[in-house]
C-alpha positions, 0 to 999 in steps of 0.5 A, a space after each residue: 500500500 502506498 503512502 499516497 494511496 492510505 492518504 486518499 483513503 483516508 480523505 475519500 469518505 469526506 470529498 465523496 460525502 460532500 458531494 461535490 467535485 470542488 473538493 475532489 479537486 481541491 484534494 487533487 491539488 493538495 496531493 500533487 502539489 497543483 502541477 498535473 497535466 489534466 484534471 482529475 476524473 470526475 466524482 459521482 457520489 456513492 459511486 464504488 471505485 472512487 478511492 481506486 481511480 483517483 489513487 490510480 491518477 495521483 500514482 501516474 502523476 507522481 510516477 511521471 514527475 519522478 521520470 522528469 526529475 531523474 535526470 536532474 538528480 544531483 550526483 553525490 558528493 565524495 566521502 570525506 575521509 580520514 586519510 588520502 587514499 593509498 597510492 599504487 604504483 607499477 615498481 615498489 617506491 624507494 623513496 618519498 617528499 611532502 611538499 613544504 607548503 602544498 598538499 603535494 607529494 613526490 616519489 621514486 620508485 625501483 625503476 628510477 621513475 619520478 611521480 608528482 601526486 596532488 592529495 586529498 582527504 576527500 576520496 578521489 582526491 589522488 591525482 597523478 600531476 605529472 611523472 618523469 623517467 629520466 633516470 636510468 635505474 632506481 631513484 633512491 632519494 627525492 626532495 622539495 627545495 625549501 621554496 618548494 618550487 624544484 625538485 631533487 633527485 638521486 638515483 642508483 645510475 649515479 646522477 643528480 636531477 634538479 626538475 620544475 615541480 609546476 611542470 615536471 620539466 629537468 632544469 639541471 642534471 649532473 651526470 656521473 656526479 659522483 666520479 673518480 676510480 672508485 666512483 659510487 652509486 648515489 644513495 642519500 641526499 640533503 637539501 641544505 638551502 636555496 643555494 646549498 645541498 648535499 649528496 652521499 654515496 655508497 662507497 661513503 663519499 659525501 660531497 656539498 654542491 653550490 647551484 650558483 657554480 654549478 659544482 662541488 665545493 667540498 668532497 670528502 670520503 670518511 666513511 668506509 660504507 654507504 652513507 644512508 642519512 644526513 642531518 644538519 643544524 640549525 645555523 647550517 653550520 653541522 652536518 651529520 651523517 650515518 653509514 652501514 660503517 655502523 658511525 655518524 660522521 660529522 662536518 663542518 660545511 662552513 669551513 668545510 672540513 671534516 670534524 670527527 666520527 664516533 665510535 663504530 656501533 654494532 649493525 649500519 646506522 640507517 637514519 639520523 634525526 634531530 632531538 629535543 630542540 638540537 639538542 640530542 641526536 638519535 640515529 636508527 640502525 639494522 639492529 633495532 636499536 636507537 643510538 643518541 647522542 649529545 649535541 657537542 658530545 659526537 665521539 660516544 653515545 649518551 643512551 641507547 634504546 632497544 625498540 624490538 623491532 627487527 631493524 629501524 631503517 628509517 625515522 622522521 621526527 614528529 616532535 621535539 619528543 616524538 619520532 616515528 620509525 619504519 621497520 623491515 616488519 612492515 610497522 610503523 613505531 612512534 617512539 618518545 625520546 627521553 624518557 625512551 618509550 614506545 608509545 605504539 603503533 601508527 600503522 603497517 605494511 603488513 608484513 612488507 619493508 618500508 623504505 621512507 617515512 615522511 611527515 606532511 607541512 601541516 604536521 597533521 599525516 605521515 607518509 609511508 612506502 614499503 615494498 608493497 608497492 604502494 604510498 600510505 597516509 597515516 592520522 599523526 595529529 594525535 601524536 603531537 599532544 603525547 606526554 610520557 612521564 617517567 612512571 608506567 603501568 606495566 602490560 602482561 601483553 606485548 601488543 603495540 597500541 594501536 595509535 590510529 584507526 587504520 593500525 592493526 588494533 585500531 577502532 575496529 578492535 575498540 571493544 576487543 581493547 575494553 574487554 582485555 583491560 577488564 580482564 586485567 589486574 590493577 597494578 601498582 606504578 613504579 618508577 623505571 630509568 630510561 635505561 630499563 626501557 630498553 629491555 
């Protein structure tokens, strides 16, 4: 029964009983809102059928508005989401770069292809703004300028190209940048200022280039490895580096001059970040382990923190206390840094390496590429109000917490979660030093 056909039966004792066919029609009106091509069909009181003939008229009315409107439907608007949508791609991606101003993302993949993405939170957003293949094999670091308008990048064929971010046109290339006997593959890359920037190799040769000479202006190869990171300060006056030597290596760009190495470490140091305003150094390695070191206290670690994962091949700093680490498990780890203490998990590659972390000019995402061949877009915002003090209750299950609604545990473990924590003993707080976190 429709809702038209119970509305004209409920009215249909009161037009018939008035007798009239002005009433007939002044119902008609009412139901069809005035707009139908003919009048209704006359009224004979008494008559039986009445209510079925004018249901019958008022359902063809409506059935024909609904015809003429159809095309006229609006098509519906796209679902806000969390995150951007993940990002796919022919060839695992090595490397990623947010834009530093813009909702823009750069990657590189295995087969030394560059691609330019516009991203949106609204799904469909994704769009593809141009790519370039002008390396010859495996982009392994790509980066924004700080004006945002060019793009570095560096790839295993051993050569730099500089390209127009707005139309993905190569502006400068040096080939064979890194030449002589021993000449290396590039492997790392640091942009140092609007003139300045900075390139490793994997025979562990560091060279500084200077865009107004068109050159290197300081070429140096302390390390006996692969230069897998580099950092610099503030006054961009230090710039530091790790090596699968297993030590970071220090120099001075201003004077141009080799400072120091520290003492070597078990496993390669794979990143390196800055800490607690410049004041401490963390760097990542293949053993799971992070080394810190103090600001002016190069030679030696201060602390070192196990994070039990299988490797940390590379972090990004979230806050001046927050970094996230990428393992070869596939995890995304946010870690606190004095007191040393991971926090949880952010999200994963399931059971896929990543390659690069990277965190969006708003602060507000992180960017991940693994072996999966895809880029993925991970909720950091709640990271940047995390305050770990030094007492903790401690956890009978060695479960990460799930510190997104995408990580493995998320929202959809909600109640699972509930249930646990109901289930668990109350314990005591207890004091811990940093160097019983890293058990």
């Amino acid at each position: 029964m429709t809702r038209t056909g119970s509305r004209i039966r409920e009215r249909e004792k009161l037009l018939v009983g008035n007798g009239g066919q002005e009433a007939a029609r002044g119902f008609w009106r009412r139901v069809t809102g005035g707009n139908f091509s003919s009048p209704p069909p006359p009224l004979e009181q008494g008559r039986e059928g009445t209510s079925q003939e004018l249901e019958a008229a008022v359902e063809e009315e409506e059935d024909a508005g609904h015809m003429q409107a159809d095309p006229e439907q609006e098509e519906p608007e796209p679902r806000l989401r969390e995150t951007p949508e993940d990002i796919s791609f022919e060839a695992a991606a090595n490397t990623i770069a947010f834009h530093p101003s813009q909702d823009i993302l750069a990657a590189g993949d295995v087969d030394g292809d560059v691609y330019v993405y516009s991203y949106s939170c609204l799904e469909g957003g994704n769009r593809e703004l141009w790519s370039s293949g002008h390396h010859l094999k495996s982009c392994r670091e790509v980066s924004f300028s700080h004006d945002g308008h060019k793009l570095f990048t560096v790839s295993k064929d051993k050569s730099i190209h500089i390209l127009n971010v707005e139309e993905g046109r190569l502006v400068t290339r040096f080939s064979k940048a890194h030449r002589g006997l021993h000449s290396s593959a590039l492997n790392s890359l640091l942009v140092i200022d609007e003139h300045l920037f900075a390139t490793g190799d994997d025979g562990g040769m560091l060279k500084v280039w200077d865009l107004r000479k068109g050159t290197a202006i300081m070429e140096m190869q302390q390390h006996e490895e692969y230069i897998s990171g580099m950092a610099i300060d503030e006054n961009k006056k230090l710039l530091l580096t790790t090596s699968g030597d297993g030590t970071m290596g220090v120099f001075n760009i201003k004077r141009r001059r080799f400072e120091l190495l520290s003492e070597p470490q078990s496993g390669d140091l794979t990143s390196v970040v800055l800490m607690k305003r410049g004041k401490k150094v963390a760097c990542g390695s293949s053993e799971g382990t992070i080394y810190l070191f103090n600001w002016d206290g190069f030679g030696a670690t201060s602390d070192r923190f196990a994070v039990k994962a299988e490797s940390i091949d590379c972090m990004v700093p979230v806050t001046e206390n927050v970094l996230c680490t990428g393992s070869i498990d596939g995890v995304i780890r946010a870690v606190n840094i004095l007191p040393n203490r991971v926090i949880g998990s952010v999200g994963q590659h399931l059971g896929e390496p990543i390659e690069q972390l990277a965190k969006s000019h708003t602060g507000q995402l992180l960017a991940s590429c693994g072996h999966d061949q895809k880029v993925k877009f991970w909720d950091i915002s709640s990271l940047c109000s995390v305050v770990v003090d030094d007492y903790r209750k401690r956890k009978k299950s060695g479960q990460l917490k799930a510190l997104s609604s995408k990580a493995l545990g998320g929202r959809e473990d909600f109640f699972a979660d509930l249930r646990e924590e109901a289930k668990a003993p109350k314990e005591e707080q207890e004091k811990e030093s940093d160097s019983d976190d890293s058990d």
